[in-house]
C-alpha positions, 0 to 999 in steps of 0.5 A, a space after each residue: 526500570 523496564 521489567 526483564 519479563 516483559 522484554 524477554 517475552 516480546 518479539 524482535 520488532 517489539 524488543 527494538 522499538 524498546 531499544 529505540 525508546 530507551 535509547 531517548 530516555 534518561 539513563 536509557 530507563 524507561 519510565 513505563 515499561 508497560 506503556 510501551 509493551 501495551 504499544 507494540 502489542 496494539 501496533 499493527 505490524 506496518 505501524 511499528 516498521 513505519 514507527 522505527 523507520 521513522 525514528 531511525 531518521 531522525 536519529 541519523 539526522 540529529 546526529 549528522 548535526 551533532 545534535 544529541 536527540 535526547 536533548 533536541 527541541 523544538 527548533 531542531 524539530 523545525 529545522 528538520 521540517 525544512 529540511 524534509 521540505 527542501 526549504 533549508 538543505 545541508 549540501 553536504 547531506 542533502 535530504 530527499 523531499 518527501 511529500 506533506 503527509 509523509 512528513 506529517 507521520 514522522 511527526 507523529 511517531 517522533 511525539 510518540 517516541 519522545 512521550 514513551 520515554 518520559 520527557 518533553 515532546 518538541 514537536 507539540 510546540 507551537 513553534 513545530 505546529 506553524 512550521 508545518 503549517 507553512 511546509 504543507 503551504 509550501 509542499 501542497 497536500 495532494 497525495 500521489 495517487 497510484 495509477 488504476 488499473 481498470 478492468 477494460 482500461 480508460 474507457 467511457 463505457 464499461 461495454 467498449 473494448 478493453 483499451 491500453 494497459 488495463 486488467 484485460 490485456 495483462 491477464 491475456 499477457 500471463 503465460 500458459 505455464 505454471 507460472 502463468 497459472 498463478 498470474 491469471 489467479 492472483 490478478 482476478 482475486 486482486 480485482 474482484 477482492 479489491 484486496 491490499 497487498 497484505 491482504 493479498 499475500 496472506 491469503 491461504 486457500 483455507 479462507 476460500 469457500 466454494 464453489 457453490 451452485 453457480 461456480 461461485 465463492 467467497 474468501 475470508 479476509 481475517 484481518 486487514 489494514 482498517 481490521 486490527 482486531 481481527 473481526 473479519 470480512 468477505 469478499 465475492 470471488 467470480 466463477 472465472 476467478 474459482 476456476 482461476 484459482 482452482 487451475 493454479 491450485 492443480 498446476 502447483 500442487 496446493 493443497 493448503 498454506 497458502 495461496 499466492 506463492 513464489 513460482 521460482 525459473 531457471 535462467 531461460 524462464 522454465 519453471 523450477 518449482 513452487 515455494 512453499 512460503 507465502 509471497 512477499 508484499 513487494 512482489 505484488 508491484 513487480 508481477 503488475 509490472 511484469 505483466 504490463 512489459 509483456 502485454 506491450 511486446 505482444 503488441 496488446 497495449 496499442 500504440 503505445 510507445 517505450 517512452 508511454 509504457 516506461 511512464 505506465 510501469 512507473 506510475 503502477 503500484 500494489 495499490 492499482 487495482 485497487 485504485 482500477 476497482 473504485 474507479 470500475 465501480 463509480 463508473 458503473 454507477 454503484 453507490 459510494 456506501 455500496 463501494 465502501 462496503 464491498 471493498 472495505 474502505 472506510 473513507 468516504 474521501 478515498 474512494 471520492 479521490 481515486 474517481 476524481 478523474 472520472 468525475 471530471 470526464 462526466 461531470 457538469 462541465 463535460 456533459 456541457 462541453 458535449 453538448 456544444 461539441 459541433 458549434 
């Protein structure tokens, strides 16, 4: 039986993903408690929520079948496969196609699941590894790629003018209030940081160093997505971005905690006030789409019509500027080992991914097409 010690002394997701696996095991007893208290002590914080979302689908989806997922095999496994390919829908409960890698992870967390609780895993059938095999077929492995938000925009050289939506334009955009204050100071860390959305919100001005002698400063990233264990990096921060930082600093009247905070409006968009807590992940999209909405009625992003800018806001994500930064870096020419140690990745495959389009424009095909432009 599971020890009442252990669950006791777990916090709230830690306690449901034991609900979740005792709900799966015979007579709802785990038969390794402590296996599953060692998982959720090793998880990161996203891993469990993916872990439990995922779980909860499959569950809701047995059940619309009247299959019970304690007793589901490996047909039901691949039954469920089709139906997250939209190879075989129920048009009753149709299901939302989701894309070859999504569904690869559901797959992992449902062996997972089944593992913890004492009983055979469905998905390890060989029948479960071919249907995948043939989704993926089927679906393509090409994942969607945030759109990259650049410094300058699409340019060809880094010394052009910024061009349509790009970081330029948005922090020109930014409003000369408070609220714009921490705006300005929350796109430049995001770009010279090249910081995830958890990394970004977390950030407390306790981490920040500097200035130093030539205005300067570094910010200490404790943890982050690929850093678990916590063993820590830092990230340059620019002279513009100190000053940045500091100006929003002295407009919300930020003396520790941390940094990047809610700046609440009335409704004629004056500022209230600041909060005190630190920003949520999901606002990290909405201020990048908020910005590029008001760049575009200040006539900053060109030509642009509605229908290019609803597309733009579209295909933005918290992960833009990141993608922007890779892309910035390959176009300036630094060094794929250069990048990844700057900005912390640990794929060389991603940052390759996120410069694809670049490579296109100045690979060997290009430079030839250049070559016979006036033939």
């Amino acid at each position: 039986m599971p020890e009442p010690a252990l669950i006791e002394r777990a916090d709230p997701a830690s306690s449901e993903v034991v609900a979740q696996v005792e709900a799966l095991a015979p007579l709802r007893r785990l038969p390794d408690a402590q296996l599953v208290a060692a998982a959720t002590r090793a998880w990161s914080p996203n891993t469990i929520r993916a872990f439990l979302s995922d779980l909860r689908l499959w569950s809701d989806w047995c059940r619309r079948r009247g299959i019970l997922a304690s007793k589901a095999d490996a047909d039901a496994v691949a039954a469920y496969l089709r139906a997250l390919a939209g190879i075989e829908q129920d048009p009753r409960n149709p299901m939302k196609i989701r894309a070859a890698a999504t569904i690869e992870r559901y797959l992992v967390n449902i062996g997972w699941a089944y593992r913890m609780a004492g009983i055979d895993d469905p998905t390890a059938a060989p029948l479960v590894r071919l249907e995948f095999k043939a989704l993926r077929k089927t679906l393509g492995t090409r994942q969607r790629q945030a759109r990259g938000l650049r410094f300058k925009g699409e340019v060809a050289d880094l010394d052009d003018a910024p061009s349509g939506v790009c970081l330029a334009h948005l922090l020109k955009a930014c409003r000369r209030d408070m609220l714009g204050a921490r705006d300005r100071a929350f796109l430049l860390v995001a770009y010279d940081s090249g910081c995830r959305r958890s990394e970004l919100v977390t950030i407390s001005c306790e981490a920040i160093e500097g200035p130093d002698h030539d205005g300067a400063g570094t910010l200490f990233i404790g943890t982050s997505k690929t850093d678990q264990e916590g063993r820590g990096a830092f990230a340059y921060l620019s002279p513009v971005t100190m000053a940045a930082i500091e100006a929003w600093r002295h407009a919300g009247g930020i003396d520790r905690g941390p940094l990047f905070r809610r700046v609440e409006t009335y409704f004629d968009g004056s500022v209230r006030c600041v909060g005190h807590s630190a920003l949520h992940p999901n606002s990290v999209t909405l201020i990048y789409r908020r910005l590029i909405r008001a760049a575009f009625e200040k006539k900053l992003l060109g030509g642009m019509t509605e229908t290019e800018l609803e597309r733009w806001v579209g295909a933005v994500s918290s992960h833009s500027i990141r993608v922007g930064v890779a892309q910035d870096n390959i176009a300036a020419g630094e060094s794929l080992p250069a990048i990844m140690q700057a900005y912390r990745w640990r794929d060389p495959k991603t940052v390759m991914r996120y410069g694809a389009r670049l490579a296109a424009k100045s690979g060997a095909s290009a430079r030839l097409a250049r070559r016979f432009r006036e033939v």
